[in-house]
N, C-alpha and C positions, 0 to 999 in steps of 0.2 A: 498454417493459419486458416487459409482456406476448408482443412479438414478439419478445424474446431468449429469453423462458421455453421457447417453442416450439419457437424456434432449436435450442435444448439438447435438448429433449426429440426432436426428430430427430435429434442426434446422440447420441443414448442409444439411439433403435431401429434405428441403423446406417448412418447418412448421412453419410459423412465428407467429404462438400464442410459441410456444417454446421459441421463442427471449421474447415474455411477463414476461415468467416463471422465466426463467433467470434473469432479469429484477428483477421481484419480491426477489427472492432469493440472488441477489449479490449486491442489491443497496446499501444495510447496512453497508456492507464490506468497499465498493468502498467508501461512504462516510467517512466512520471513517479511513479510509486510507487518504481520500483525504482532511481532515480535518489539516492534522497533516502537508501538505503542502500549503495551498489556505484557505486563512482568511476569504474571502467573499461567503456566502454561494449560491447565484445567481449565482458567477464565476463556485465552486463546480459543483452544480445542472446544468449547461451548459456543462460543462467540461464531466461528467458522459454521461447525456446524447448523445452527440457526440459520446463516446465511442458504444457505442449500436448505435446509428445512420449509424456509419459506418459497422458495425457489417449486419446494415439490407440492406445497400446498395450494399457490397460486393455479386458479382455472387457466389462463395463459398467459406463459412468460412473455418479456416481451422482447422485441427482435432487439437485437443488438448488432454494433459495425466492431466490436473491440470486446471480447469476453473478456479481458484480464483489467480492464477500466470499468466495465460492469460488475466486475465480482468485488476488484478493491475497493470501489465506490461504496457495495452494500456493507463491505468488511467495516468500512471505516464510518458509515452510519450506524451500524450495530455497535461498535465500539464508541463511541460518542452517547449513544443511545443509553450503554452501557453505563458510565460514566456519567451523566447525568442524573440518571435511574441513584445509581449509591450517591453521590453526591446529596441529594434530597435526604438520602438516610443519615448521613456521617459527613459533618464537616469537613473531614483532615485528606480528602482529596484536591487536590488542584485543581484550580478554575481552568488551567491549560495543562492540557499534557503536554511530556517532553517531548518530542521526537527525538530520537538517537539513532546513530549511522556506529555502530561497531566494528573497531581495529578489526574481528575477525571476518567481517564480510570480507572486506580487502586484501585480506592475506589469506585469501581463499583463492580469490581469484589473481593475484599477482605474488606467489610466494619470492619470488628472486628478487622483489621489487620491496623486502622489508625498509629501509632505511626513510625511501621516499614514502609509502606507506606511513609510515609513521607521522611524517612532516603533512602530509593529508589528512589524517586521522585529525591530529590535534586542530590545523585550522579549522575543520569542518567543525568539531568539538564547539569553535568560539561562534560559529554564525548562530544568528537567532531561529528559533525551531521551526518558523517555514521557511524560511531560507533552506535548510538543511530537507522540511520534507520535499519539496520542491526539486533539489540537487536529487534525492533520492530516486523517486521517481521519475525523471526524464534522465538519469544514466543508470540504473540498476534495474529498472522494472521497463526502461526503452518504451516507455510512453511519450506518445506527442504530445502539445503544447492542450490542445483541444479536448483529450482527456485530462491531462492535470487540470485546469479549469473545472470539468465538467465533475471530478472526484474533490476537489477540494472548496469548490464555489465560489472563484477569485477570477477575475476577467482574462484573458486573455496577455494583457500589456501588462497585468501586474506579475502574472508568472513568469513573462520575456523579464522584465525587471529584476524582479526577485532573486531570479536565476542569473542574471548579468553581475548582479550585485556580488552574489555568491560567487563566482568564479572570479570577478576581480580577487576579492580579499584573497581565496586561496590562492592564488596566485603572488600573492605580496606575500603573504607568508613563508611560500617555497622558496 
């Protein structure tokens, strides 16, 4: 962590192989985040890119305490951004995007663990789409409460909430 903060801060006093590095280290992130909103992977891969695009255009970034809460933050304002932008063109987009949490995240990370996997999968399936983004990022992406907030624009006590809410249900579920 400490040798991303670095990372960053050399590409803040002008080392644009750093933006590379970056780049290499957070695209995985960024994708399997931006997965989970943006069906077409061109769109994705566009979308990301831009992010870093302006990243290298900007005279100076600015400091950051959490590069993976900065980068999905910009992800998830490009994509918003996105989605807005066509929405004006074409009605037949949704006012809200789904969030979705996919059986195969899970069985990635716990394959002996198919059964309950499943019984997870499907409740998660039933929580309302911040509930579920909310779940996502504070146990898949191990962000604090202070980044979810600051990524998604929602106070503090409504993510404690949100998230309470969420883990009761799946929990009734299982």
């Amino acid at each position: 962590m400490q040798e991303d903060l670095a990372l960053w801060e050399s590409f803040r006093q002008g080392d644009r192989t750093a933006l590379a590095d970056l780049f290499s280290l957070y695209y995985d992130l960024l994708e399997r985040y931006g997965r989970k909103l943006v069906r077409e992977d061109h769109i994705l891969q566009d979308l990301i890119h831009d992010v870093f695009l302006e990243l290298w255009e900007r005279k100076l970034p600015p400091p950051v305490t959490s590069i993976p809460s900065y980068l999905l933050g910009a992800l998830r304002n490009r994509i918003f951004g996105h989605f807005r932008d066509t929405r004006k063109r074409s009605v037949s987009i949704p006012v809200e995007m789904d969030f979705q949490v996919s059986m195969e995240d899970f069985i990635i990370i716990r394959e002996d663990e198919e059964s309950r996997i499943r019984q997870l999968v499907d409740a998660i399936g039933k929580l309302p789409p911040r509930q579920r983004e909310i779940l996502y990022l504070r146990y898949y992406c191990d962000m604090e409460y202070a980044e979810i907030c600051a990524l998604t624009g929602i106070s503090y006590q409504v993510a404690r909430n949100q998230l309470s809410n969420a883990i009761l249900f799946i929990r009734k579920q299982s």
